[in-house]
Backbone as a chain_set.jsonl record, in Angstrom:
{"seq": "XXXXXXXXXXXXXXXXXXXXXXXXXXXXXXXXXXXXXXXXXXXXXXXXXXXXXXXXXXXXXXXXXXXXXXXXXXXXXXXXXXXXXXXXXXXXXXXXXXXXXXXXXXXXXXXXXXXXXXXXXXXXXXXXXXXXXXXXXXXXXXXXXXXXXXXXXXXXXXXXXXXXXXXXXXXXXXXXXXXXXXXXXXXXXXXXXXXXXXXXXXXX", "coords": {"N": [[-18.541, -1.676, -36.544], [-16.259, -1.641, -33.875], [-12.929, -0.877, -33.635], [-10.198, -3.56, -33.285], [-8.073, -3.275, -30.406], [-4.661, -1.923, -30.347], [-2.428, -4.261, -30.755], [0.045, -3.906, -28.957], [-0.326, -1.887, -27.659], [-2.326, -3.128, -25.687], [-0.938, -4.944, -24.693], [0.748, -3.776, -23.303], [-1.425, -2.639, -21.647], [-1.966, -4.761, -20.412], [0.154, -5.639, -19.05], [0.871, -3.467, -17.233], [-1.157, -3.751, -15.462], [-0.796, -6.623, -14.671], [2.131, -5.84, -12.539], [0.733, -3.583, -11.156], [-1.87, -4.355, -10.004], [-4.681, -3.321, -9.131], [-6.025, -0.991, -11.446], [-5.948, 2.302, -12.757], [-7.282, 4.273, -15.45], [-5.955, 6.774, -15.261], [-3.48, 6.047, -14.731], [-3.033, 4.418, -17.201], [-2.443, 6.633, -18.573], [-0.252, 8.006, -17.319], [1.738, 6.443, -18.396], [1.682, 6.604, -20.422], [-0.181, 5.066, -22.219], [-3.135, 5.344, -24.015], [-5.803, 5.979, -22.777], [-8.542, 4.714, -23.49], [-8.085, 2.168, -24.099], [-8.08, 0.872, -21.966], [-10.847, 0.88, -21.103], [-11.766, -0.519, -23.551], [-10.922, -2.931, -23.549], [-12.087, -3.549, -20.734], [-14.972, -3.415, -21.915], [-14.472, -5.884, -24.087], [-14.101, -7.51, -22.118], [-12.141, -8.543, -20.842], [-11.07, -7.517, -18.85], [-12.769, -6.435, -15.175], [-14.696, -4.047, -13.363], [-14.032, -3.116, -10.485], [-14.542, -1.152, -8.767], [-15.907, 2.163, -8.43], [-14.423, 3.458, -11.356], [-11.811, 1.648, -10.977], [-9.947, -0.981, -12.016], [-9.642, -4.644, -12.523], [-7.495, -7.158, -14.132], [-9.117, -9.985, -15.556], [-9.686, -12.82, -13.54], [-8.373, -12.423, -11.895], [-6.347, -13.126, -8.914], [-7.145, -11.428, -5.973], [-4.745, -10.395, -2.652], [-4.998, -10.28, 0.727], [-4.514, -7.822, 1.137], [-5.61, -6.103, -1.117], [-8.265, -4.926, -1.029], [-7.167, -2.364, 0.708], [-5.308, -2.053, -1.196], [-6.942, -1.137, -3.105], [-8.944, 1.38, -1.82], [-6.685, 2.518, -1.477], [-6.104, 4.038, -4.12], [-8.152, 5.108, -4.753], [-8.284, 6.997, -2.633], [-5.994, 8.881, -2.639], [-4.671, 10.831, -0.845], [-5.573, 10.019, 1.958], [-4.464, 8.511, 4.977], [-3.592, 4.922, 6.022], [-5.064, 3.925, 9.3], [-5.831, 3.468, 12.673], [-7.565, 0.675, 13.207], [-7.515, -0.328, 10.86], [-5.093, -0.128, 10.744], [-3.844, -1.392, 12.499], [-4.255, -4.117, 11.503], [-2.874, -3.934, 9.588], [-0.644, -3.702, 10.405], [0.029, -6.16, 11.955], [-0.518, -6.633, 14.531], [-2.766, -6.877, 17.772], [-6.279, -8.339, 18.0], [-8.102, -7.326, 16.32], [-10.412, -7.578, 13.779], [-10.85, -5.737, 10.678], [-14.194, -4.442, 9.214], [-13.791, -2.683, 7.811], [-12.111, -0.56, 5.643], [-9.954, 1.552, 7.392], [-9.449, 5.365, 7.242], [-7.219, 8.137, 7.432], [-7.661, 11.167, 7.217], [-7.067, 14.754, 6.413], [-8.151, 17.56, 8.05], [-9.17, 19.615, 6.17], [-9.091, 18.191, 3.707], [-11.164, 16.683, 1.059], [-14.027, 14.339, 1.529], [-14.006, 11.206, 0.276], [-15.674, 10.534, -2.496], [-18.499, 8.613, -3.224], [-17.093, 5.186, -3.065], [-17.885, 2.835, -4.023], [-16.156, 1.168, -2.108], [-15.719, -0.215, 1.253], [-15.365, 1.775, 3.658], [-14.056, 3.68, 5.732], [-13.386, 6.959, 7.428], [-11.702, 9.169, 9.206], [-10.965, 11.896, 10.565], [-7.913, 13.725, 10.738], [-6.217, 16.051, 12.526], [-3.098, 18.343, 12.199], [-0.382, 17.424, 13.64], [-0.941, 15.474, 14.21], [-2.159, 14.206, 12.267], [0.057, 14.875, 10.5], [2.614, 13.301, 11.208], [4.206, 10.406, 11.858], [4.096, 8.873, 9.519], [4.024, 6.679, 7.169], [5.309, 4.649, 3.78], [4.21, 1.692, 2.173], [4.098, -0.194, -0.243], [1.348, -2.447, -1.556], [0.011, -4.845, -3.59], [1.251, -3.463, -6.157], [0.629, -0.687, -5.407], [1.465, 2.556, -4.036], [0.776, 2.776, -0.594], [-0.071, 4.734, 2.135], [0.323, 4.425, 5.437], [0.238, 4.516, 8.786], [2.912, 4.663, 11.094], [3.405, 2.072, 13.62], [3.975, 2.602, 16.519], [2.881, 5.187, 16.539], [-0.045, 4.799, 15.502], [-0.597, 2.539, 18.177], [-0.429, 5.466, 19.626], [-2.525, 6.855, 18.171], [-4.686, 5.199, 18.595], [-5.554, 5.487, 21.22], [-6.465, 8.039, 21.374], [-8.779, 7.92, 20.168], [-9.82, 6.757, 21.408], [-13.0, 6.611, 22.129], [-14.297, 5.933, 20.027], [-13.138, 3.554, 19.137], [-12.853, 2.096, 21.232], [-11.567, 1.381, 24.744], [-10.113, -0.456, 25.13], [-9.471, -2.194, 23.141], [-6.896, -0.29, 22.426], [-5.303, -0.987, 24.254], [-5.29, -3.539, 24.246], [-3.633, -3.183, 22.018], [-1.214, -1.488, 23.073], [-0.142, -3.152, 25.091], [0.578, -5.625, 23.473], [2.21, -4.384, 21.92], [4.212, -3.569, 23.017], [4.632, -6.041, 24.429], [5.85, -7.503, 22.398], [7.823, -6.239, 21.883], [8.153, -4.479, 19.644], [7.862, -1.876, 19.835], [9.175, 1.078, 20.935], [10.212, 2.888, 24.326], [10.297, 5.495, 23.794], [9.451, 6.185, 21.264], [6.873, 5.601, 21.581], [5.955, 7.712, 23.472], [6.938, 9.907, 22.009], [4.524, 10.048, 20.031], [2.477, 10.209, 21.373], [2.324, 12.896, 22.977], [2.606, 13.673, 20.428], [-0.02, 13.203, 20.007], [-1.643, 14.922, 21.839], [-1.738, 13.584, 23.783], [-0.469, 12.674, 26.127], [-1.116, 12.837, 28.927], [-3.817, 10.883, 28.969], [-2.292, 8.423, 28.25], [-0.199, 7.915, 30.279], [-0.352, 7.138, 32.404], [-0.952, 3.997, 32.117], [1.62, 3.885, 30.284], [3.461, 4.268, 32.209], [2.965, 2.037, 33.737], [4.217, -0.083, 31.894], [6.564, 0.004, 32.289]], "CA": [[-17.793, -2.508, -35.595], [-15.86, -0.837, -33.134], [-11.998, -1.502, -33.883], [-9.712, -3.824, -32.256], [-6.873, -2.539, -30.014], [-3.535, -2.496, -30.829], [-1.525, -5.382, -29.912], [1.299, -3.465, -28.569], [-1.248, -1.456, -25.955], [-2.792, -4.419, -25.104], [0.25, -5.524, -23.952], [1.02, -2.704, -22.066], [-2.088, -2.769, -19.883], [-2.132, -6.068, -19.109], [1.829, -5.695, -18.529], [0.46, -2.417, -16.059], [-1.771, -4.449, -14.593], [0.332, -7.492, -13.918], [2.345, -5.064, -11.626], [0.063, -2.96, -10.342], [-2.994, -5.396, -9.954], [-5.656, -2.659, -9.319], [-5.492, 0.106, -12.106], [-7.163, 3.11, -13.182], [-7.523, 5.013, -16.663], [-4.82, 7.603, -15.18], [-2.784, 5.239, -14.612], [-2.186, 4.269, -18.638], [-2.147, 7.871, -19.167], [1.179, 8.151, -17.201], [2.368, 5.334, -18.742], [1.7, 6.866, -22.06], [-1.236, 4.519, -23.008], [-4.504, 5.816, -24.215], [-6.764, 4.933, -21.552], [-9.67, 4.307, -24.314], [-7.512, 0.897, -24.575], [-8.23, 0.175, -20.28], [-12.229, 0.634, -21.202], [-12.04, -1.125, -24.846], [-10.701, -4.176, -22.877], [-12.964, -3.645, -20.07], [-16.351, -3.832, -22.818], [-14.667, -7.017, -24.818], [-14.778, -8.702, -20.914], [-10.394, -8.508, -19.923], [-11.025, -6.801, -17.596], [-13.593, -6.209, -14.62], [-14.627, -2.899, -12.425], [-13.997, -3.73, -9.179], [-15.135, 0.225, -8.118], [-15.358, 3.146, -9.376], [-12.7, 4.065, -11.808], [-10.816, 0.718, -10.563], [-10.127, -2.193, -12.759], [-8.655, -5.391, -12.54], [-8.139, -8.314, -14.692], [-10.628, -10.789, -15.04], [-9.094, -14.125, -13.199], [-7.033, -11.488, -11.177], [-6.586, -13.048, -7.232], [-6.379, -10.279, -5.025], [-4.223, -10.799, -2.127], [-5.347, -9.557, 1.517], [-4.126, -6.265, 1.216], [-6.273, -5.586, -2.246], [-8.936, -3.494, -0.46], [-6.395, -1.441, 1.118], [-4.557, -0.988, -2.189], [-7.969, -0.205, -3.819], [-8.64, 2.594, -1.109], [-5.375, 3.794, -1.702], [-6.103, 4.457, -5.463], [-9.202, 5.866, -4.463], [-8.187, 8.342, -1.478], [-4.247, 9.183, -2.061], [-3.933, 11.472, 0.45], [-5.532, 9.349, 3.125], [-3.18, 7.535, 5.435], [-4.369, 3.498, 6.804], [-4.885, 4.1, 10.341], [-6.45, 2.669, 13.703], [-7.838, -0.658, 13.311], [-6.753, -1.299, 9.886], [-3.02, 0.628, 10.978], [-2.924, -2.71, 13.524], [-4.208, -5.447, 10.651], [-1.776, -3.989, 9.008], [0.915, -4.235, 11.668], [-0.361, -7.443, 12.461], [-1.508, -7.017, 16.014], [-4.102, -7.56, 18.295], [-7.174, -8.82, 17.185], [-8.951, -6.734, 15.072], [-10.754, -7.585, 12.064], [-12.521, -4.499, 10.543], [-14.457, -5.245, 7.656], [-13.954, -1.574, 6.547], [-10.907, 0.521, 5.364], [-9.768, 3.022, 8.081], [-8.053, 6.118, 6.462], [-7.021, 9.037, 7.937], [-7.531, 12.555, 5.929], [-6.669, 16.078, 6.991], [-9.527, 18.197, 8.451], [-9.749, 20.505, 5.054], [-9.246, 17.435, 2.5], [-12.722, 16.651, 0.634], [-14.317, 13.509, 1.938], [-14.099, 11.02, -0.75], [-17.652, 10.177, -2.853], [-18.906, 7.44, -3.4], [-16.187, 4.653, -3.832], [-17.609, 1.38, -3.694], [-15.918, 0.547, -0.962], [-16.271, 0.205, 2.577], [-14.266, 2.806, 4.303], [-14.241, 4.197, 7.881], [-13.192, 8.119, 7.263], [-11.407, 9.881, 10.216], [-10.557, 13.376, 10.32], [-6.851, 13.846, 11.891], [-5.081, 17.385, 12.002], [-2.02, 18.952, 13.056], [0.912, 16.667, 13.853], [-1.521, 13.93, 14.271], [-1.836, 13.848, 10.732], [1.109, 14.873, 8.727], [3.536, 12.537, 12.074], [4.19, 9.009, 11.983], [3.467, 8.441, 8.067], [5.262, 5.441, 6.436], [4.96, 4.398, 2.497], [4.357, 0.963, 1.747], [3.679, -1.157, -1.701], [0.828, -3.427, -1.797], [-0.504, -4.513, -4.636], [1.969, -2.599, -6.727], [0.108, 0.485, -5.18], [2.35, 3.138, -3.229], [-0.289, 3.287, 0.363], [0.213, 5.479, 3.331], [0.028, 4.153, 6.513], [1.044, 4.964, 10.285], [3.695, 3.252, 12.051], [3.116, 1.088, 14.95], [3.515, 3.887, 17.484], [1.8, 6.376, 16.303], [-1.026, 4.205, 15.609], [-0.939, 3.228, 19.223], [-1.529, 7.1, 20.371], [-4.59, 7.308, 17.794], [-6.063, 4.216, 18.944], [-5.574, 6.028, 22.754], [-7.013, 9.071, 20.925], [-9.649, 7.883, 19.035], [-11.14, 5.608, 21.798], [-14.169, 6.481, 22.192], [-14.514, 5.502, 18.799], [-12.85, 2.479, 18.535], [-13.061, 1.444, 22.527], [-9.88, 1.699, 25.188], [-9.824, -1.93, 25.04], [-8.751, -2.04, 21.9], [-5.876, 0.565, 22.709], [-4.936, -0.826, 25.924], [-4.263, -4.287, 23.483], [-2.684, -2.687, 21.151], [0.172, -1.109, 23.46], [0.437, -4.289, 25.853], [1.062, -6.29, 22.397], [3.42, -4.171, 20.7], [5.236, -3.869, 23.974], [5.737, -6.999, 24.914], [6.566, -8.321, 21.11], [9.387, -4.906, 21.669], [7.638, -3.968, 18.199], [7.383, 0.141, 19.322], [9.883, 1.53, 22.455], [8.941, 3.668, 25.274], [10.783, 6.815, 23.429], [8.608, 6.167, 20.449], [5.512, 5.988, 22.252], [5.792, 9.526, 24.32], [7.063, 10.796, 21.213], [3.504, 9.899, 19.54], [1.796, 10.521, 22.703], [3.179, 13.92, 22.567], [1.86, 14.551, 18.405], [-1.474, 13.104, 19.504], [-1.906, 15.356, 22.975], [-2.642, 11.81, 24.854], [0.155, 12.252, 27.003], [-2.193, 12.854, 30.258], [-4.219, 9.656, 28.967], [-2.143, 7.637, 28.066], [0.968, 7.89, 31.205], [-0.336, 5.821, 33.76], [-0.913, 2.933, 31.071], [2.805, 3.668, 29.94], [4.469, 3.734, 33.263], [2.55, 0.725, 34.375], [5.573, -1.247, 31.729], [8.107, -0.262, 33.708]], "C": [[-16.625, -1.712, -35.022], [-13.825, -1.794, -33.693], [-10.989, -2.03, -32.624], [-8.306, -3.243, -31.507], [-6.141, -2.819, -30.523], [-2.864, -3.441, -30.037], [-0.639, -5.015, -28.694], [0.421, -2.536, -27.287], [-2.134, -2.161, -25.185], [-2.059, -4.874, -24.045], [0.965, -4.836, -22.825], [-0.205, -2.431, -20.782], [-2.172, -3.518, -19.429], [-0.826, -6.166, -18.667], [1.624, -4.939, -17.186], [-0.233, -2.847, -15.006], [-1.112, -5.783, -13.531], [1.201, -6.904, -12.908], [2.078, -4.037, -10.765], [-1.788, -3.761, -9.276], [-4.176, -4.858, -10.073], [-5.275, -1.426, -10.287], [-6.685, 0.714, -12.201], [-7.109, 3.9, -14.444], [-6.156, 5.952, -16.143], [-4.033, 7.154, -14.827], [-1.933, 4.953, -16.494], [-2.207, 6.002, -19.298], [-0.722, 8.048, -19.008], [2.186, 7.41, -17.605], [2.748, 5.333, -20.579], [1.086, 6.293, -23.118], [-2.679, 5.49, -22.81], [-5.501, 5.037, -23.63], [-8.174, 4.203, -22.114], [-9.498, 2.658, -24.333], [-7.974, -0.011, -23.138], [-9.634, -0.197, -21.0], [-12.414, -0.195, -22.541], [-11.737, -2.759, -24.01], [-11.594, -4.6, -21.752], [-14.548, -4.362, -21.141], [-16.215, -5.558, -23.683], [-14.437, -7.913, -23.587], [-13.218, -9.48, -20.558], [-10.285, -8.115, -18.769], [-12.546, -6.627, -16.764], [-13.412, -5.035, -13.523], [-14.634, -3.755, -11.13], [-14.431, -2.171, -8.252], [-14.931, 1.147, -8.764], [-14.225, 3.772, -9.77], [-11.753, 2.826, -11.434], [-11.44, -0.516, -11.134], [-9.095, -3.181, -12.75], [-8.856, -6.586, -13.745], [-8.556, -9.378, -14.924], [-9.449, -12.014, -14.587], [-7.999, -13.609, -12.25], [-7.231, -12.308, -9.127], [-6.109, -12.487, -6.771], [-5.755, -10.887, -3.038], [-5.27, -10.29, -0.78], [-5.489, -8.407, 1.389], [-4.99, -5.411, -0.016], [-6.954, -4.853, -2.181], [-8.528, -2.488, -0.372], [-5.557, -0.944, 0.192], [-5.956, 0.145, -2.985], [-8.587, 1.364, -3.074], [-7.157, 3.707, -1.614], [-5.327, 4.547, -2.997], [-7.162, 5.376, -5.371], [-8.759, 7.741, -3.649], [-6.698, 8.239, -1.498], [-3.664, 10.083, -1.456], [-4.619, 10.81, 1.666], [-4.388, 8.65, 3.626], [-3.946, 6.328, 6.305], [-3.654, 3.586, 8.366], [-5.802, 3.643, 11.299], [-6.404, 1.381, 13.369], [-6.945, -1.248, 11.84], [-5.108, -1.234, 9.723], [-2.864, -0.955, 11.463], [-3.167, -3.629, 12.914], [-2.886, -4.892, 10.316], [-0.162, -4.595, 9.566], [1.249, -5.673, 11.966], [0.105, -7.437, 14.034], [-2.768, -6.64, 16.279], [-4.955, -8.016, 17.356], [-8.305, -8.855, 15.925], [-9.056, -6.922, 13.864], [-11.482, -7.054, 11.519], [-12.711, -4.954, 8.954], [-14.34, -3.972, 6.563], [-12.54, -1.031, 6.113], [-10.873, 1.903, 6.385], [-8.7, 4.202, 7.522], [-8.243, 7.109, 7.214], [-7.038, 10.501, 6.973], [-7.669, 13.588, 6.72], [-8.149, 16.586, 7.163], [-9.365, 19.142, 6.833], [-9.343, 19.837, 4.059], [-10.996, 17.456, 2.145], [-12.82, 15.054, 0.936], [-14.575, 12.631, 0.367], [-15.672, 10.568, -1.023], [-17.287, 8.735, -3.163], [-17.482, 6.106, -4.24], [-16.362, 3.279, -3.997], [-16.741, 0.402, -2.618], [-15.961, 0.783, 0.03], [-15.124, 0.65, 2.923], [-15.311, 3.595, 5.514], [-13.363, 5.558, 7.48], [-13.222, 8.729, 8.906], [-10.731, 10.953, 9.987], [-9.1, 13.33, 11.324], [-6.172, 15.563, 11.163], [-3.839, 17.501, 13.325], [-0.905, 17.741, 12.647], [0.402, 15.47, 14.449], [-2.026, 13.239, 12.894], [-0.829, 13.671, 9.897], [2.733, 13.89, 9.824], [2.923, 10.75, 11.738], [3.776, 7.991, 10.391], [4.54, 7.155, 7.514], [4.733, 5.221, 5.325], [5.791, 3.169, 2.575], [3.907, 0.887, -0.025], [3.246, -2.157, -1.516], [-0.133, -3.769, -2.885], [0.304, -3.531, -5.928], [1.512, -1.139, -6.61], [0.868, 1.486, -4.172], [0.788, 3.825, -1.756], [0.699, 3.369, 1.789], [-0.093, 5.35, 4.449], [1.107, 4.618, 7.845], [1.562, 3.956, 10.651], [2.862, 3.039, 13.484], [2.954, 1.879, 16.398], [2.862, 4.644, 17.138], [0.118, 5.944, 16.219], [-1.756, 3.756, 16.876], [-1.712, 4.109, 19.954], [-2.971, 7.266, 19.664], [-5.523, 6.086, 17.985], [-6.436, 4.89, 20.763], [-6.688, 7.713, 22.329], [-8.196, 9.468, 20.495], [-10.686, 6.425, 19.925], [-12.311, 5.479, 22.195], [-15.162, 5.585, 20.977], [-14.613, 3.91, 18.776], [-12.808, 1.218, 20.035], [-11.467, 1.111, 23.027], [-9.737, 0.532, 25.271], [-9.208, -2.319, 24.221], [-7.328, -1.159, 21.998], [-5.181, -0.314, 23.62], [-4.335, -2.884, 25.058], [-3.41, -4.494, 22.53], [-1.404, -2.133, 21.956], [0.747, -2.75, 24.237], [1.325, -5.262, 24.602], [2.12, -6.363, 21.729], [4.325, -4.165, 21.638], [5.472, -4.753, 24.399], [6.112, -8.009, 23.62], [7.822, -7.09, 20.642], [9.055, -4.938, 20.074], [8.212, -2.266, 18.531], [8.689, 0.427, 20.951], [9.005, 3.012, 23.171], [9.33, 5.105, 24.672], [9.926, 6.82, 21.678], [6.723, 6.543, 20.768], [5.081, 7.504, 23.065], [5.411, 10.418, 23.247], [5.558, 10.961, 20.548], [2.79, 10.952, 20.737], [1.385, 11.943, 22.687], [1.92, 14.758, 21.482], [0.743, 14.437, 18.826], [-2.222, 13.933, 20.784], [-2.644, 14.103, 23.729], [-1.558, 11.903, 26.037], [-0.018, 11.799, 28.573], [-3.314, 11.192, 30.276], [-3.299, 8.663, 29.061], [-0.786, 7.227, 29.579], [0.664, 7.02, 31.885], [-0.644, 4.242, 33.167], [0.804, 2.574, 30.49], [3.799, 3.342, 30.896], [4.091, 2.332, 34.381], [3.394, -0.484, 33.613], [6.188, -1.037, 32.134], [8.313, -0.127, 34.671]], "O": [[-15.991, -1.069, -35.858], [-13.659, -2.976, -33.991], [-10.836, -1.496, -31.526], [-7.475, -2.743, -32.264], [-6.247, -3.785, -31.28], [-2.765, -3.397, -28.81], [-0.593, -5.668, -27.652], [0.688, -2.667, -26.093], [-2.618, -1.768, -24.123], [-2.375, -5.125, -22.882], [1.541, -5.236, -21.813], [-0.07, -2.161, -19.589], [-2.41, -3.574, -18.222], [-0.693, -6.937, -17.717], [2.018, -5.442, -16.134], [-0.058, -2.483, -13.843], [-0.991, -5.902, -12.311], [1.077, -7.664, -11.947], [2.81, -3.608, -9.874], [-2.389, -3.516, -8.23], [-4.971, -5.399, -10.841], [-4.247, -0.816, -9.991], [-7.835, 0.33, -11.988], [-6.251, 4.666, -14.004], [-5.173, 5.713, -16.845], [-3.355, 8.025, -14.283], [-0.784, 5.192, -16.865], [-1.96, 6.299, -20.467], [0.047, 8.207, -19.956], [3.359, 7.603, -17.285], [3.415, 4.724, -21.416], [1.279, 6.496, -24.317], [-3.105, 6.104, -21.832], [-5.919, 3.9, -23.849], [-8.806, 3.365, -21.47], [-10.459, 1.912, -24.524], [-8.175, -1.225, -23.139], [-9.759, -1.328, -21.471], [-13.56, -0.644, -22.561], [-12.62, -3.615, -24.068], [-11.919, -5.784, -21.662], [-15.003, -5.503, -21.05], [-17.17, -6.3, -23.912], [-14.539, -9.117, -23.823], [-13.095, -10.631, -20.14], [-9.491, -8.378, -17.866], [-13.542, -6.657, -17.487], [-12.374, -4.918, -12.872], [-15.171, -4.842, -10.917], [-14.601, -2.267, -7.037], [-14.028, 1.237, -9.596], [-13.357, 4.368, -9.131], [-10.594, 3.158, -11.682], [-12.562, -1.011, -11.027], [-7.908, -2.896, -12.906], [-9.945, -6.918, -14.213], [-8.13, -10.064, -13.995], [-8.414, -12.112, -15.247], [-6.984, -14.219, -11.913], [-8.113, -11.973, -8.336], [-4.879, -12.487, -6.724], [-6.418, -11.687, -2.377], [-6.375, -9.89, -1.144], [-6.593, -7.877, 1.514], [-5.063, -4.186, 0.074], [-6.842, -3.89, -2.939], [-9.005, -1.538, -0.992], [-5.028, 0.161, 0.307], [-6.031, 1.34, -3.268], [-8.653, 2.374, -3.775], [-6.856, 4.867, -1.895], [-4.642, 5.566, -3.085], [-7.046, 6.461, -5.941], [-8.879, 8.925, -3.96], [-6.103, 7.644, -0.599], [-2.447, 10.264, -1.415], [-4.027, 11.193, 2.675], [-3.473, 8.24, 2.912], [-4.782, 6.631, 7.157], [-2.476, 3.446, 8.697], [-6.851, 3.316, 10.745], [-5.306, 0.848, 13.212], [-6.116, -2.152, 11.729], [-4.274, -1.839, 9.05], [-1.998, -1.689, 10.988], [-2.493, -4.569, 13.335], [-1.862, -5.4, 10.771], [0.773, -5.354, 9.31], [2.341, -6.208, 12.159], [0.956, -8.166, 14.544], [-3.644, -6.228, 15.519], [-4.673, -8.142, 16.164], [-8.91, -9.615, 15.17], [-8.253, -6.642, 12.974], [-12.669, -7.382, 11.513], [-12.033, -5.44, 8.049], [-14.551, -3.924, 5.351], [-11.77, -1.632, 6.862], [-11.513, 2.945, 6.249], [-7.486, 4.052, 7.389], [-9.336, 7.195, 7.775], [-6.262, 10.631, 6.026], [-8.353, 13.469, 7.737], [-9.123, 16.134, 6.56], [-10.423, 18.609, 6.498], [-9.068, 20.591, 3.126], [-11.857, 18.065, 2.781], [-11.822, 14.392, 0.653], [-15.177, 13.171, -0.56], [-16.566, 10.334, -0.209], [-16.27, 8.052, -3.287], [-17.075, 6.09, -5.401], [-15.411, 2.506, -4.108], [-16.776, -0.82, -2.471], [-16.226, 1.958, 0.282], [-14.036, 0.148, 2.639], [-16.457, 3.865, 5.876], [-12.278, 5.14, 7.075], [-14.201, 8.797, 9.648], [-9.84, 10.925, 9.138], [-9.168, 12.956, 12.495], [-5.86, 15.996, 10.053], [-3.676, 17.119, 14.483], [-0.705, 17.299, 11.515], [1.062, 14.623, 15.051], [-2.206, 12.053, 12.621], [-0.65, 12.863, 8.985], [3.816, 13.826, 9.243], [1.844, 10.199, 11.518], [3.338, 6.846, 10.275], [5.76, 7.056, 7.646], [3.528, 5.473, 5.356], [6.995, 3.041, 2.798], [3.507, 1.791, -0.757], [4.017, -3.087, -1.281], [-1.07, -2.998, -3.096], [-0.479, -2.861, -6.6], [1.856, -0.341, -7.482], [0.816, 0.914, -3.083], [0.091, 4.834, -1.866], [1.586, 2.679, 2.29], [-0.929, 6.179, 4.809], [2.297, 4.931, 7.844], [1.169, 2.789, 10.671], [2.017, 3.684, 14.105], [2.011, 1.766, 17.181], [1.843, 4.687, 17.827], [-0.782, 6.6, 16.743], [-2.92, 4.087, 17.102], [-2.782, 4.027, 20.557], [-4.056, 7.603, 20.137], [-6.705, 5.97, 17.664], [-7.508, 4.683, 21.333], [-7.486, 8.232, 23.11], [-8.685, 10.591, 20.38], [-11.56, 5.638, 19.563], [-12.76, 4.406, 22.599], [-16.203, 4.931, 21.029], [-15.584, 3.191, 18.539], [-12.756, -0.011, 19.975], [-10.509, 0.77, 22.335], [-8.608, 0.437, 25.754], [-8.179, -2.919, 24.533], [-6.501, -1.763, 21.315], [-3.984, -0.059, 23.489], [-3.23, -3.366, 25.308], [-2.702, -5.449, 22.212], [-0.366, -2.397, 21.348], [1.801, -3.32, 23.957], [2.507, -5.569, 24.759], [2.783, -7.258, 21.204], [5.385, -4.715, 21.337], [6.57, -4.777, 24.955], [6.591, -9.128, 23.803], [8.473, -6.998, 19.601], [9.864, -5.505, 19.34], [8.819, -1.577, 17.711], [8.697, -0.379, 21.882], [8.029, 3.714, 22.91], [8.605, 6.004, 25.099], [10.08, 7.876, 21.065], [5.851, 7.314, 20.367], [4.004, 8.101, 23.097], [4.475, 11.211, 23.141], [5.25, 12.151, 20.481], [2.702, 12.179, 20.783], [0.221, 12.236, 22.415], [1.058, 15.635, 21.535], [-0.018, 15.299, 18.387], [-3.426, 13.695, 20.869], [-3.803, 13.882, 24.081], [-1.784, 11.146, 26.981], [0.547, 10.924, 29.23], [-3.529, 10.535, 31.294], [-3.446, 7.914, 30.027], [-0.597, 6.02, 29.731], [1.394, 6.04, 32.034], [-0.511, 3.324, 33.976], [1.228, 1.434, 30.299], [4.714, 2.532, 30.749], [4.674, 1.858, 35.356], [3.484, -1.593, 34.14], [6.809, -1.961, 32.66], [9.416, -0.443, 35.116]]}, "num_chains": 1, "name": "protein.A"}
């Protein structure tokens, strides 16, 4: 018979968990628990995989944002960008059913993660510009501000369609979310300036 945990690390992952909501085995490592204690709780049915390497516990309600933390545990050098940059933002309309992340042209594409993710390659100063660190989910995830997001929806529209772009700036500009010295500046990092000008000087 396999023995039972100790009380006292028990208590510590479901304490880890309670503030983080999604965890992973290297997670109670840094914490200074023996991660044998995540999977011993996982097998007696405390816990459930929710993807690979990612566990929550059982009766756990994940909020909106739970995907997007679980991505973030997954891929922590991606940054949440395009469609899910503007859920995030909360504009326009977009509701993607996948995770958009952004990762440097010579990162490694992540494997297989159980979740749905949308993988875009950004380099230069269209990658490492416009980065912001939130906390959702007690998870530290990397997303683009509101302008910058913007230029890579102007950037990236073939992809994602200039329609989508074209309600993403009208939006943030007339809820004065992003200014016009924010927007160039993007513009600028993402070489859109030639696209995107006659769209920008059509607000003022």
């Amino acid at each position: 018979m396999q023995p039972q945990p100790r009380s006292d690390n028990v208590q510590g992952v479901l304490q880890l968990a309670q503030r983080a909501g999604v965890i992973r085995p290297r997670d109670l490592a840094h914490a200074g628990i023996d991660p044998a204690y995540l999977r011993r709780l996982y097998r007696a049915g405390q816990f459930e995989r929710v993807g690979r390497g990612l566990y929550v516990p059982v009766g756990w309600q994940p909020t909106e944002h739970a995907q997007i933390a679980q991505a973030a545990k997954r891929v922590p050098r991606g940054v949440l960008c395009l469609l899910s940059a503007l859920r995030f933002h909360e504009l326009g309309t977009q509701q993607p059913y996948a995770v958009w992340l952004a990762i440097g042209v010579k990162d490694r594409r992540p494997r297989e993660t159980g979740l749905p993710l949308q993988i875009v390659r950004f380099s230069g100063a269209a990658y490492s510009e416009g980065v912001e660190e939130h906390e959702l989910e007690g998870v530290p995830v990397r997303v683009y501000g509101l302008a910058k997001t913007i230029a890579d929806c102007f950037k990236y529209r073939n992809k994602i369609g200039l329609d989508v772009a074209l309600e993403a700036l009208r939006d943030g500009w007339r809820r004065r979310r992003v200014t016009m010295d924010e927007l160039w500046r993007y513009a600028r990092a993402c070489r859109m300036t030639n696209v995107m000008r006659p769209y920008l000087e059509s607000l003022t």
